[in-house]
C-alpha positions in Angstrom: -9.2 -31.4 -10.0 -6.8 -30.5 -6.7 -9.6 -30.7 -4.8 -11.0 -34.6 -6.0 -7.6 -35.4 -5.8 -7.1 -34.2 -1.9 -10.5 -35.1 -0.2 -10.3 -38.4 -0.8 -7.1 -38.7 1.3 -8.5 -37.2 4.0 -11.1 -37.2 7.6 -13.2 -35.0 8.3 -13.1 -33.3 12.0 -15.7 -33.3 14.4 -18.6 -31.3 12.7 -17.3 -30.1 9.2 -14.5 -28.1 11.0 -10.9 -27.9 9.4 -10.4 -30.9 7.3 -7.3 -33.1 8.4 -5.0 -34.9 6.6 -5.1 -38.6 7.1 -0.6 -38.9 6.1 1.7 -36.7 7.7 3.0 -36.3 4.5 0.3 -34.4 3.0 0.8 -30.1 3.7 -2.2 -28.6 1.6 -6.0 -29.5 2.0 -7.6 -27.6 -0.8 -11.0 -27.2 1.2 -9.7 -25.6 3.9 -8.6 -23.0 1.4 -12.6 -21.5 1.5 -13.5 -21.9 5.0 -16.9 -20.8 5.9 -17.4 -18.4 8.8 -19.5 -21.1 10.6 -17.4 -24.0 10.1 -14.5 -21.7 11.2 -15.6 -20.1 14.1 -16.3 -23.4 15.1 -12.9 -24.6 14.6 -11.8 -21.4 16.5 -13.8 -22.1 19.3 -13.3 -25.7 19.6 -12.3 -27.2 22.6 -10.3 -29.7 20.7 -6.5 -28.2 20.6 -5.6 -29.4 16.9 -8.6 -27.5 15.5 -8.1 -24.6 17.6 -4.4 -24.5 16.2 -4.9 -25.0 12.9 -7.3 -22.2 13.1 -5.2 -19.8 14.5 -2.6 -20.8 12.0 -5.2 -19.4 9.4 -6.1 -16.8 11.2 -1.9 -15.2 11.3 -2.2 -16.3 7.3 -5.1 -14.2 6.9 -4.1 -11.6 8.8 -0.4 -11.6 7.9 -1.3 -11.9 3.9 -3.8 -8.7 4.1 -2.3 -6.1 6.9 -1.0 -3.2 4.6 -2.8 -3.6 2.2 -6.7 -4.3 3.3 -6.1 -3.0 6.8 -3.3 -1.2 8.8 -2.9 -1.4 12.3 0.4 -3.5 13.6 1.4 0.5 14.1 -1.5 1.6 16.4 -2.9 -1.9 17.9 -1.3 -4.3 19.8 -1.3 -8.4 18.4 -3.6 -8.9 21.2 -6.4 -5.8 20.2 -6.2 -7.7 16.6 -6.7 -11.0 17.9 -9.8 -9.4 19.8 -11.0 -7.8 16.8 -11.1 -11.0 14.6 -12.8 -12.9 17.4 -15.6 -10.0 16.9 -15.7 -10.6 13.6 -16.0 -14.3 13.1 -18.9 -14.3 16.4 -20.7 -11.6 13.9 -20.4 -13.1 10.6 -20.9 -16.9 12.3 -24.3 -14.9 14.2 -25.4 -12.9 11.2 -23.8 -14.6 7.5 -22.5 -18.1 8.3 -22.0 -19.1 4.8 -19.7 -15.9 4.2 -15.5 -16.7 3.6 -14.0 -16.5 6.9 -11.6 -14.6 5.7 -13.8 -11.9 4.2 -15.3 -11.1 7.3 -11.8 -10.9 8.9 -10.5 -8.8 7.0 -13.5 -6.8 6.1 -13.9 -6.0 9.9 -10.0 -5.0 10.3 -10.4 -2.5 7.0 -13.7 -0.9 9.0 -11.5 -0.4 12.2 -7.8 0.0 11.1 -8.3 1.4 7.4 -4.9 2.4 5.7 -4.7 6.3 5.4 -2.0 7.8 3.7 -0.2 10.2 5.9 1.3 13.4 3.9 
């Protein structure tokens, strides 16, 4: 129901990318919730600014919501090696499983290279 209730409201970007809000008063857009690495990777690599942003913005809620638990690494890798790292994984999962969550395959590739151990 959110999500009849929001789209109407609002324009697509240029080629299915993040969905923007038509009033500067609305803050959520319910299908940008589910991004697909393809239409994100797009975003990400966009040479439009405002895409680029927003997807960035996802990118530090993605990362910020799941390091600790999914994936530890702030300790051992620098902001910049984990902005590197989830460039690799959205290029892979946009090359090889498009439709896949964007934020799977982020986080998915962090836990393969920065899994939590527990240290005695």
């Amino acid at each position: 129901i959110l999500a009849a209730i929001m789209l109407p409201s609002c324009s697509m970007a240029n080629d299915n990318l993040i969905v923007m809000p038509n009033s500067e008063d609305q803050r959520l857009v319910a299908s940008n919730l589910s991004m697909t690495a393809e239409s994100f990777f797009k975003a990400y690599m966009s040479t439009d600014i405002e895409q680029r942003r927003l997807a960035e913005m996802y990118v530090v809620g993605v990362i910020d919501s799941s390091e600790g638990d999914s994936w530890c690494g702030f300790r051992i890798a620098s902001p910049d090696a984990i902005q590197e790292q989830v460039y690799v994984a959205l290029k892979r999962a946009f090359e090889t499983s498009p439709e896949e969550r964007a934020a799977t395959a982020i986080i998915s590739h962090l836990n393969q290279i920065l899994p939590c151990q527990d240290h005695p």
